[in-house]
C-alpha positions in Angstrom: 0.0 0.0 0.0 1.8 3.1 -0.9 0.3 6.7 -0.1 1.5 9.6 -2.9 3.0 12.8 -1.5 3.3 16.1 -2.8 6.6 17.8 -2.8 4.5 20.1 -0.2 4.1 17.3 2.0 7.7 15.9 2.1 8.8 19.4 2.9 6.4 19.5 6.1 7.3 16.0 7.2 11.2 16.5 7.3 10.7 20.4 8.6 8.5 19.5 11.3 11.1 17.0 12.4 13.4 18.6 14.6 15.9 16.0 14.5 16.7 16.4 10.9 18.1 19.4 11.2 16.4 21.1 8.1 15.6 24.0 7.6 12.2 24.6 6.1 13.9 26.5 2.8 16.5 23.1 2.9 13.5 21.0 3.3 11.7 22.0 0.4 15.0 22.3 -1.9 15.8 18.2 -0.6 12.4 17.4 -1.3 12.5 19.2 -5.1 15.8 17.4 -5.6 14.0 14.1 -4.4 11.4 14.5 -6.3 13.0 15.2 -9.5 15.6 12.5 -9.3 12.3 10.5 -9.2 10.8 11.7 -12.0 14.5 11.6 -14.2 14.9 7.8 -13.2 11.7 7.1 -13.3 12.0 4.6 -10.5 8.9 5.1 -7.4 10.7 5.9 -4.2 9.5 5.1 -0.8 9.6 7.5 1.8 11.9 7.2 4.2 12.5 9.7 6.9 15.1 8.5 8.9 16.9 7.4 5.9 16.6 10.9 5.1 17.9 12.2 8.0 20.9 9.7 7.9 21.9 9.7 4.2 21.7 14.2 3.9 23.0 17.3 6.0 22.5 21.0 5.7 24.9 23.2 6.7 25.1 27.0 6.7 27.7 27.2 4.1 29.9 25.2 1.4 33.3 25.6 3.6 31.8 24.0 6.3 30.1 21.5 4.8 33.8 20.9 3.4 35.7 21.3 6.5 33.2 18.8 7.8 35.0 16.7 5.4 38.3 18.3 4.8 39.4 19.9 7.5 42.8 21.3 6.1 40.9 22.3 2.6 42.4 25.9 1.3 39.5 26.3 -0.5 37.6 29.6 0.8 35.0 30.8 -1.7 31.5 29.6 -1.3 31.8 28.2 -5.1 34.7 26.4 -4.8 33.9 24.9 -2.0 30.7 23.7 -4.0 33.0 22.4 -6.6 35.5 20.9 -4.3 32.6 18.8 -2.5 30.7 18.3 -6.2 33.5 16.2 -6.9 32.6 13.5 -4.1 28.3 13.7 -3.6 25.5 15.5 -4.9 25.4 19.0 -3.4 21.9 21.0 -3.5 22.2 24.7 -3.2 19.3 26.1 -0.7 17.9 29.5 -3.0 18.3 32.8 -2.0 20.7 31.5 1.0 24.5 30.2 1.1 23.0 27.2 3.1 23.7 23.8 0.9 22.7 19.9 1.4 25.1 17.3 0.7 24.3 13.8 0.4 26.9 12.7 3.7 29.9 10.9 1.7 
C-alpha cells in the first residue's frame, strides 16, 4: 500500500522533524531534488524519513560542509567549495541563502 505525497508534503514531514536538522527553505529544496531524481529515473521511491535524515545534511555554508570533510581544505569561496565537494556527492544549493545539502559521503 503506498500513499502519494506532494513535494509540499515531504517538505512539512522532514521540517516538522526537529531531528533532521532542516531548515524549512532546505527542506523543500531536498524534497525538489528528491522528487526530481524520481521523476529523471523514473523509479517510485519510498519514503523514508530516517533514511533521510541519515543519508543528507545542511549546513550553513559550502566551507563548512567541506571542513566537515576536509578539515585542512584551502579552498575559501562559497563556489569552490561547491565544486570541491561536487566532486565527491550531490550537493543542493538552498535559494536565496549560502546554506547547501550534501548527500553525507
Amino acid at each position: 500500500m503506498f500513499i502519494n505525497l506532494r513535494t509540499s508534503d515531504v517538505t512539512h514531514r522532514l521540517y516538522d522533524n526537529k531531528d533532521n536538522g532542516f531548515s524549512y527553505e532546505g527542506a523543500k529544496a531536498l524534497a525538489e531534488y528528491l522528487e526530481q531524481w524520481e521523476e529523471d529515473e523514473n523509479i517510485p521511491q519510498e519514503f523514508d524519513q530516517v533514511a533521510i535524515r541519515c543519508n543528507w545534511s545542511e549546513y550553513e555554508t559550502a566551507k563548512e560542509a567541506l571542513e566537515a570533510y576536509q578539515p585542512d581544505s584551502a579552498y575559501e569561496e562559497q563556489q569552490e567549495c561547491i565544486d570541491e565537494l561536487s566532486q565527491f556527492t550531490f550537493v543542493i544549493e538552498i535559494p536565496e541563502s549560502d546554506r547547501i545539502i550534501i548527500e553525507n559521503f
